[in-house]
C-alpha positions as CSV (number, residue, x, y, z in Angstrom):
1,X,0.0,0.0,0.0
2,X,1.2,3.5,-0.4
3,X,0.7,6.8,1.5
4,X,0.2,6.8,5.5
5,X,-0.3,3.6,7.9
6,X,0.5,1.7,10.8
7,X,3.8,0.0,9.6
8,X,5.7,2.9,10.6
9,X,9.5,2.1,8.4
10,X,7.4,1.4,5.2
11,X,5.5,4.9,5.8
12,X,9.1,6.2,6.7
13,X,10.3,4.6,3.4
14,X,7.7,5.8,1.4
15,X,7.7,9.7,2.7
16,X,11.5,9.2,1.4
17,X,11.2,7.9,-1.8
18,X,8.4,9.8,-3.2
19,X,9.6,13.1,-1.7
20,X,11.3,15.5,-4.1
21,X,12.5,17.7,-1.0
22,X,13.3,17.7,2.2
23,X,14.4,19.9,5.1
24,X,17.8,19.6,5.9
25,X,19.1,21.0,9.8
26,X,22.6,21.2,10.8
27,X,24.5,23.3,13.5
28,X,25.3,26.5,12.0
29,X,29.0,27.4,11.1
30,X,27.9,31.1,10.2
31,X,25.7,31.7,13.3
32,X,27.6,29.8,16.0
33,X,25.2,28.5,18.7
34,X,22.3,28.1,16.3
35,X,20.5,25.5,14.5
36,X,20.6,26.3,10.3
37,X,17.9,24.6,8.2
38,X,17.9,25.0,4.2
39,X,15.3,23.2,1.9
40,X,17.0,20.6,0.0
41,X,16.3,18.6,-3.3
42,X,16.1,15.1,-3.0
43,X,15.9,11.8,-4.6
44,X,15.7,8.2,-3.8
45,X,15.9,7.0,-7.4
46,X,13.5,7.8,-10.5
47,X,9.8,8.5,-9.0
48,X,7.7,6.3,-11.2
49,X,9.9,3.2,-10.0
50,X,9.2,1.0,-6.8
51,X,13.1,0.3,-6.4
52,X,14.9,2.8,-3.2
53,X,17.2,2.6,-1.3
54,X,16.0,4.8,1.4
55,X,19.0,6.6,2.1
56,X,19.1,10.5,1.8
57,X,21.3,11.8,-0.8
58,X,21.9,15.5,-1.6
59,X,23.5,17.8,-4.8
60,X,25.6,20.2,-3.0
61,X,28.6,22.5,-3.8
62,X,31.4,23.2,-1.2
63,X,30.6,27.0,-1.4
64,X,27.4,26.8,0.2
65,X,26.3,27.8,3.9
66,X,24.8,23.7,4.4
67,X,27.6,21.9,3.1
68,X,30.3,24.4,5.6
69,X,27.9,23.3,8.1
70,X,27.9,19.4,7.6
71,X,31.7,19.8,7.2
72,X,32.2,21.2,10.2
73,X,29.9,18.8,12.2
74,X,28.5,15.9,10.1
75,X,25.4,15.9,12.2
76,X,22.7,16.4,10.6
77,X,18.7,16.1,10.5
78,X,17.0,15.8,7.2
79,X,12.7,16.0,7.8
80,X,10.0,14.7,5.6
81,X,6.8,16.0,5.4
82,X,4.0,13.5,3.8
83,X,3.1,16.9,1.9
84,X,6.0,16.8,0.1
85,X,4.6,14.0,-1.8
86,X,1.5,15.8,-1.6
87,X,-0.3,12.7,-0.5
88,X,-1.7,15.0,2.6
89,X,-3.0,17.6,0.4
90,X,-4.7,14.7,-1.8
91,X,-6.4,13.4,1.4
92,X,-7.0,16.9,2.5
93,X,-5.0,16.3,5.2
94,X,-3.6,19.4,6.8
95,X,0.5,19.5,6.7
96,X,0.6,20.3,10.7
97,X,-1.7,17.4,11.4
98,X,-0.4,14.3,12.7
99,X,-2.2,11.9,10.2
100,X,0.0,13.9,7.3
101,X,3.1,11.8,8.4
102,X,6.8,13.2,9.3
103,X,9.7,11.8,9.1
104,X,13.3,12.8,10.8
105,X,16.4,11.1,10.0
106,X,19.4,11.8,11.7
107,X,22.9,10.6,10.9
108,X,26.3,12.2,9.5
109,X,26.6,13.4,6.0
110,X,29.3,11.7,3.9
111,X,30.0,12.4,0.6
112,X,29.5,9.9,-2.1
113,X,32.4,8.0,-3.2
114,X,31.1,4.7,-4.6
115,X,30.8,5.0,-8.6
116,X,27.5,2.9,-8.5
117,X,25.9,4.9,-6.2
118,X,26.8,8.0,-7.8
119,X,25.2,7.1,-10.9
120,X,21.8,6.0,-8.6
121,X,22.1,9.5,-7.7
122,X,22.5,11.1,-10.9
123,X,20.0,9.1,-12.1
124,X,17.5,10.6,-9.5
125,X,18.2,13.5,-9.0
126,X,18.4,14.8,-12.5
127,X,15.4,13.2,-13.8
128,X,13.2,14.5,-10.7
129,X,15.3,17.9,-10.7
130,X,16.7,18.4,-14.4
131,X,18.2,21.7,-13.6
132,X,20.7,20.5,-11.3
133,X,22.4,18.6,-14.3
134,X,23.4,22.0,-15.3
135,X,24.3,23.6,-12.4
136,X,28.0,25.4,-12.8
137,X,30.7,23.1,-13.0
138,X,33.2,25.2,-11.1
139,X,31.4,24.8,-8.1
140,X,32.2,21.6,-7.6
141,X,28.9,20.3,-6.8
142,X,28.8,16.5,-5.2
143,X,26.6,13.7,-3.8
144,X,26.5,13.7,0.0
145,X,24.0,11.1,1.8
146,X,23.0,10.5,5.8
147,X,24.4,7.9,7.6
148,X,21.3,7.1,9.2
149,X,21.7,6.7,13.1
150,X,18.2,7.5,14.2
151,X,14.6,7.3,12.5
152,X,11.6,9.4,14.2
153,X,7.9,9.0,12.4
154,X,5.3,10.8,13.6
155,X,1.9,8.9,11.2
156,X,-0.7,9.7,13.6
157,X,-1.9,11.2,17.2
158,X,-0.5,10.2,20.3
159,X,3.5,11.3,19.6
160,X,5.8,10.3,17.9
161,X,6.7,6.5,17.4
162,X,10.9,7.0,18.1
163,X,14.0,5.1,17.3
164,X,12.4,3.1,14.0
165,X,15.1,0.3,13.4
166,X,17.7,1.2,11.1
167,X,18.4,-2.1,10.0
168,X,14.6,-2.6,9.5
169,X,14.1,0.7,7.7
170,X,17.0,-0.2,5.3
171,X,16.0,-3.7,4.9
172,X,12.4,-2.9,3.9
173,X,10.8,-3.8,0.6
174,X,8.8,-2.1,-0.6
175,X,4.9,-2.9,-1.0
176,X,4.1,-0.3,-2.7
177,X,3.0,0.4,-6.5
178,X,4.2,3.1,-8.9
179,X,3.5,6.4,-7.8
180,X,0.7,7.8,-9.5
């Protein structure tokens, strides 16, 4: 099934995949002592596929204020809304409302070495954000993803359900059909 239920890593799984963006905290290098939070593009593969990995990756260049951050402190926290796949909207589901699903990964950024999954990325990311194929060379853009340490959903009232498996998360297949 797709969208919102009570298997909390497939809904985490399937907030990731079939989000095209994301939220993205660090601890800021430019504001010392405070948090720093930048919208990010996403992708966990092409979007009318079932196949992810569920692992966050990113298109970043060194120059910006996010990737000085991550550098500084790898620690990181990249949320998910379910309206980012606008599933919530769809249901007429509020984005503040607990049924609209959230999901917080927490981890270290790395950046991408391994050829194969550099060409997953690629793949992704430029077909969900063509754009970015063309961003300026000379900034040295590069594929960073999360080191997933810690999974928080929130799918429903009552709190959030805290510490999802990481194995389990990463070991999920997926049930769900192609995205509509």
């Amino acid at each position: 099934s797709s969208g919102i239920n009570a298997e909390y890593g497939g809904t985490a799984r399937w907030i990731v995949k079939y989000s095209n963006i994301s939220m993205v905290a660090t601890h800021s290098s430019f504001l010392p002592g405070f948090p720093w939070a930048k919208n990010k593009d996403v992708a966990d593969g092409l979007y009318n596929e079932t196949f992810s990995t569920g692992v966050p990756m990113i298109y970043a260049s060194p120059m910006a204020t996010l990737t000085h951050d991550f550098m500084a402190n790898p620690k990181v926290t990249i949320a998910y809304s379910a309206e980012f796949t606008h599933w919530c909207q769809d249901q007429d589901i509020d984005n503040d409302s607990p049924t609209c699903g959230l999901v917080a990964l927490s981890g270290e950024m790395v950046e991408v070495e391994d050829k194969d999954e550099i060409a997953f990325a690629k793949l992704g990311m430029f077909q969900r954000h063509p754009i970015t194929a063309y961003w300026p060379p000379g900034h040295g853009f590069r594929f960073y993803k999360l080191k997933i340490e810690n999974i928080l959903v929130l799918a429903f009232y009552g709190g959030a359900h805290k510490h999802v498996s990481v194995p389990d998360y990463l070991a999920y297949k997926p049930t769900w059909g192609k995205a509509k």
